[in-house]
MARMILO-255681 format. One record per residue (C-alpha): residue number from 1; y, x, z. Coordinates in Angstrom, 1 decimal. Example, Ala and Ser with C-alpha at 12.3 -4.5 7.8 and 13.67 -1.06 7.14 Angstrom:
REC    n       Y       X       Z
REC    1    -4.5    12.3     7.8
REC    2    -1.1    13.7     7.1
***
This chain:
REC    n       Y       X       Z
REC    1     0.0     0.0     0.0
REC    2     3.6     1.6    -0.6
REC    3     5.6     2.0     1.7
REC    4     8.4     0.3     0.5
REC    5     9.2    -2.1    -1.8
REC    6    13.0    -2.5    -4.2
REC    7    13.1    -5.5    -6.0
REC    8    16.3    -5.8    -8.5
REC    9    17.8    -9.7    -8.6
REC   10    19.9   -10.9   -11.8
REC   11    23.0   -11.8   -10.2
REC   12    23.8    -8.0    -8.8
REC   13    21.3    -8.2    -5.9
REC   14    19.3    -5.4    -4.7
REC   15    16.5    -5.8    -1.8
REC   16    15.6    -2.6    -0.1
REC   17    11.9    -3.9     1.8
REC   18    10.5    -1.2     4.6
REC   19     6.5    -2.2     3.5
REC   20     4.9    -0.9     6.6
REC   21     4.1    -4.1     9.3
REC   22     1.1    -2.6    10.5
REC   23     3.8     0.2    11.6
REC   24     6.3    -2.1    12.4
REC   25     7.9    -0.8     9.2
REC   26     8.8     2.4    11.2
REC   27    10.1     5.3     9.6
REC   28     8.2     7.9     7.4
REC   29     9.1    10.2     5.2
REC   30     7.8     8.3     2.3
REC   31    10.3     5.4     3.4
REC   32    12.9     8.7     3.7
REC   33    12.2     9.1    -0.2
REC   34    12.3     5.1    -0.9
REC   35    16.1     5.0     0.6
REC   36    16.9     7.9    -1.5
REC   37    15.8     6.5    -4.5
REC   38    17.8     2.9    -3.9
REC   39    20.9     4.5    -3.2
REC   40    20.9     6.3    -6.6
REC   41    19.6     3.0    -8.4
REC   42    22.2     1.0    -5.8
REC   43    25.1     3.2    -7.2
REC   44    24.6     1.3   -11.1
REC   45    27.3    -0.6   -12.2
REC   46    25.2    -3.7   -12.6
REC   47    24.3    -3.7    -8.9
REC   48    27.2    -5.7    -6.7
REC   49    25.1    -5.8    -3.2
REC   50    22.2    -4.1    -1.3
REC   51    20.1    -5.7     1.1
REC   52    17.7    -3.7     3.7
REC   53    15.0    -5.9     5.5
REC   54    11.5    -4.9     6.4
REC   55     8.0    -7.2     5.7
REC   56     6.5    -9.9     7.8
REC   57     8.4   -11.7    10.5
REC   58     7.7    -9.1    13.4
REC   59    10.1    -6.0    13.0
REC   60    13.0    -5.1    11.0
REC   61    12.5    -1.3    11.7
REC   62    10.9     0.4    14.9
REC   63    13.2     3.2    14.0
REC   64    11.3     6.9    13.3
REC   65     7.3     7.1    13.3
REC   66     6.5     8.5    16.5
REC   67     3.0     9.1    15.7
REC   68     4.4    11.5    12.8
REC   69     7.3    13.3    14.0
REC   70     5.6    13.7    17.7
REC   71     4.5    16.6    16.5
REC   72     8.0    18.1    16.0
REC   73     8.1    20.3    18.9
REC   74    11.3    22.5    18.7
REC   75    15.2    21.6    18.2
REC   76    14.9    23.3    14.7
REC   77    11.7    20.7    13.8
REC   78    13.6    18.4    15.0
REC   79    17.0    19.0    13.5
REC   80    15.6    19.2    10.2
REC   81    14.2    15.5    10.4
REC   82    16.9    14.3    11.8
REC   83    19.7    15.4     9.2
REC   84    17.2    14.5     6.4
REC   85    17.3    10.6     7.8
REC   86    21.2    11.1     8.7
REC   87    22.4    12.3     5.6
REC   88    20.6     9.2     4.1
REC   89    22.6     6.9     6.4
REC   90    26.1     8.5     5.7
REC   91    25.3     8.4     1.9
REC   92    24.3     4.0     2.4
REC   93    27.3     4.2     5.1
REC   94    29.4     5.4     2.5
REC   95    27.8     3.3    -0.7
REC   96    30.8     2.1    -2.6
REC   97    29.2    -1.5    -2.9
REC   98    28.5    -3.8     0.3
REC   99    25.7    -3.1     2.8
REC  100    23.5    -6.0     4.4
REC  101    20.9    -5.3     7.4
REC  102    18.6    -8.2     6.9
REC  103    17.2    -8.4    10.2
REC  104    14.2   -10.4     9.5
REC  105    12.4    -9.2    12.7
REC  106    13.0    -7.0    16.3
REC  107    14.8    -3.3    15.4
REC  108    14.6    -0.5    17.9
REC  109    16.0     3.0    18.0
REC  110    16.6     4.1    14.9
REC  111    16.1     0.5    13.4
REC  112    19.3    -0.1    15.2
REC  113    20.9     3.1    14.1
REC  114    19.7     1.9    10.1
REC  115    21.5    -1.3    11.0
REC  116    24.6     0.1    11.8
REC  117    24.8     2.0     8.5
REC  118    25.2    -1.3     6.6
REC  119    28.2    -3.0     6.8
REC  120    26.8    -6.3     7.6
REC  121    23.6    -7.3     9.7
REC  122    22.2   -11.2     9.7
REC  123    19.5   -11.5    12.5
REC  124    17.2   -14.1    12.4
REC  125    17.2   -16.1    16.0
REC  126    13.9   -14.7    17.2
REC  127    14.7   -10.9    17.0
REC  128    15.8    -8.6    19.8
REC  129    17.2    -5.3    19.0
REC  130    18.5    -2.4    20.9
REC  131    19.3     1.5    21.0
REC  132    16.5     2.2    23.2
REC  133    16.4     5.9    22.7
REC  134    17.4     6.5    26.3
REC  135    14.8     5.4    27.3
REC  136    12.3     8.8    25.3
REC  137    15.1    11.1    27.0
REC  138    16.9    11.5    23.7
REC  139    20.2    10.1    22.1
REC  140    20.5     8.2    18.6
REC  141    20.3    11.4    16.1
REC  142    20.4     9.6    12.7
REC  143    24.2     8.9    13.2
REC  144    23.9     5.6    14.7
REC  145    25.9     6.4    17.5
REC  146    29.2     7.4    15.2
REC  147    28.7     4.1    12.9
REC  148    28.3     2.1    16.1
REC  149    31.7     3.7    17.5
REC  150    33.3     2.3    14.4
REC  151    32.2    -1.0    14.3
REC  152    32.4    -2.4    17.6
REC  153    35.0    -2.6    20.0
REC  154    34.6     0.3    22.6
REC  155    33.1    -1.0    25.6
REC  156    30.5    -2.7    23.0
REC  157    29.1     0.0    21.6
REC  158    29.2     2.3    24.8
REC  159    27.0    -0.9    26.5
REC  160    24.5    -1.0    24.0
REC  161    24.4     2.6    23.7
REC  162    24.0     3.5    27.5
REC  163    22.0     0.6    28.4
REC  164    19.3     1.7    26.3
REC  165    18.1    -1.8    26.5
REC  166    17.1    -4.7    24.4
REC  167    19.1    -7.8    23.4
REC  168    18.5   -11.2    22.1
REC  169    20.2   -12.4    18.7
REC  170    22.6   -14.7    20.8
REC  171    23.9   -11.6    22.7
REC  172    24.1    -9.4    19.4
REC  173    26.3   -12.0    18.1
REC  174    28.4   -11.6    21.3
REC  175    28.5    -7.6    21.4
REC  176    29.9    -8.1    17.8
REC  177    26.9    -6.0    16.3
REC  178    25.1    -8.6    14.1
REC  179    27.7   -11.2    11.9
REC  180    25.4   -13.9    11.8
REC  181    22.3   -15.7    13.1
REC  182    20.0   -17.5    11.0
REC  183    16.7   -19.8    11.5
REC  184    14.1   -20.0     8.3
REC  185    13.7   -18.0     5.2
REC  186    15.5   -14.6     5.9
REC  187    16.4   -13.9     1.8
REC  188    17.8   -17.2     1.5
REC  189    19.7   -17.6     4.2
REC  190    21.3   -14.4     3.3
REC  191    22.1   -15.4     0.4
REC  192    24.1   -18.3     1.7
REC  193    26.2   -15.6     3.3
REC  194    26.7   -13.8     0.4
REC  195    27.1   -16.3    -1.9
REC  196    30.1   -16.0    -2.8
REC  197    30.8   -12.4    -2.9
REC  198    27.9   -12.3    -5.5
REC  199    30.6   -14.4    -7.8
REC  200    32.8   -11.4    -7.8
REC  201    32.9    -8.3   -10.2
REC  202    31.6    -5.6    -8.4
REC  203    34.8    -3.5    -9.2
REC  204    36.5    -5.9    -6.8
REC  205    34.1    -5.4    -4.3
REC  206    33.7    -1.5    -5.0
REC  207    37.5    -1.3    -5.0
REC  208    37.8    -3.4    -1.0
REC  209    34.7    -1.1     0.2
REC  210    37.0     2.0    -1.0
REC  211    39.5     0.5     1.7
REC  212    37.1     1.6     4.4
REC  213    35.1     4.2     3.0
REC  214    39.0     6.2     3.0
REC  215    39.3     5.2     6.5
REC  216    36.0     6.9     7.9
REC  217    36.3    10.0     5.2
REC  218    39.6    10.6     7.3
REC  219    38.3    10.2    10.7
REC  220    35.8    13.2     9.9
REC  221    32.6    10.4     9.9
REC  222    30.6    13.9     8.3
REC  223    31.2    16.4    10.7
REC  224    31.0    13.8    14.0
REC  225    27.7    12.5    12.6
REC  226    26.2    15.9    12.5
REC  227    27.2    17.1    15.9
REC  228    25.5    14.2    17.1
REC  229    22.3    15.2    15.0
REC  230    22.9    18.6    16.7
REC  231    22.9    17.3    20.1
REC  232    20.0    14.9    19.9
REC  233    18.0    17.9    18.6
REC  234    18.6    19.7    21.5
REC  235    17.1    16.8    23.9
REC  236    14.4    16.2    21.6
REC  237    13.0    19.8    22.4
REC  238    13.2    19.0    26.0
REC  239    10.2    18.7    28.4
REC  240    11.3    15.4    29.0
REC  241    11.5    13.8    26.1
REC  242     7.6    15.0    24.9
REC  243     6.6    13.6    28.1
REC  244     7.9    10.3    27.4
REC  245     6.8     9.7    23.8
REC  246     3.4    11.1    25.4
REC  247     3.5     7.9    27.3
REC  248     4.4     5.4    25.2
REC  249     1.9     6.4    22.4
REC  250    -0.9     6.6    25.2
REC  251     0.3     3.5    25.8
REC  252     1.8     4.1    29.8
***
């Protein structure tokens, strides 16, 4: 089964699908290569929106495959995982078309921090999501934690950030991190909320993303994303942290 499936929709629509349920569509470095290659198809003229969502009903994104990058021992391991996955987010961060988190089902971790990439994020009323990495003895270390400083108001991101804890749709509405809550078909409902920015030429909607993009080029969004890539790596080689992924996959 890949990994990941892109489906191309006639009126400008692109659907980015993480295709690993049995995984909880976490991570890999196969799904790595599947974002790289929608951002370059995502970047055609043709294409006015993408949309990233993840199969089933039961996850959006458990963030990185801890049964694969567990054995990434050092900072160095670490830090080269880490940029790989962060430069990824910077380029959809910065994709000159809008972004959509379709969050079909619960994101964690670095789900969250894929989330906050987009510039949207539609959560279906079941979900709970959360930037739990705290909790392994690490921080967020794909950039998460610079996009989350953007979009919400201070004291919103710093909560969700250094509670390390989950949080139902109704509260993600509240914390300002997800724009709307839906109930049924996740695709269609999205639509409904895009609906009308799929009437308009993409230039239009390449030329009000350029707006922002401008904004975050000038508040150094680069540089402060990779010092906080540097400084998760750091924690990530700490006895800690190998302890506490220990547990979890033993199941403790």
């Amino acid at each position: 089964m890949k990994p990941y499936i892109i489906e191309e929709h006639g009126d400008g629509l692109l659907v980015f699908m993480i295709n690993r349920p049995d995984k909880r569509n976490a991570i890999s470095y196969e799904v790595m290569d599947g974002l790289e290659e929608v951002l370059a198809i995502a970047m055609e003229d043709r294409i006015k929106i993408l949309v990233i969502t993840g199969a089933g009903d039961k996850a959006f994104c458990s963030g990185g495959d801890l049964s694969a990058f567990h054995s990434l021992k050092t900072s160095d391991a670490a830090y080269e995982m880490l940029s790989k996955m962060s430069n990824l987010l910077v380029k959809l961060l910065f994709l000159p078309k809008p972004t959509v988190a379709l969050m079909n089902g619960t994101a964690v971790g670095g789900g969250c921090e894929l989330a906050s990439a987009c510039d949207f994020r539609f959560a279906s009323k079941h979900i709970k999501a959360g930037f739990i990495q705290g909790t392994l003895a690490i921080t967020t270390g794909w950039g998460g934690g610079t996009f989350l400083s953007e979009k919400l108001l201070p004291a919103n991101a710093m909560k969700m950030l250094m509670e390390a804890s989950l949080y139902d749709a109704e509260q993600l509405l509240e914390l300002g991190f997800v724009q709307s809550v839906f109930n049924g078909d996740p695709l269609e409902n999205c639509r409904l909320f895009l609906n009308k920015m799929l009437t308009l030429e993409a230039d239009v909607l390449k030329s009000y993303k350029g707006l922002f993009t401008n904004k975050w080029t000038a508040q150094n969004i680069e540089e402060r994303v990779e010092q906080e890539v540097r400084r998760c790596a750091i924690l990530w080689e700490g006895e800690a942290h190998h302890q506490k992924v220990s547990s979890f996959l033993s199941g403790k």
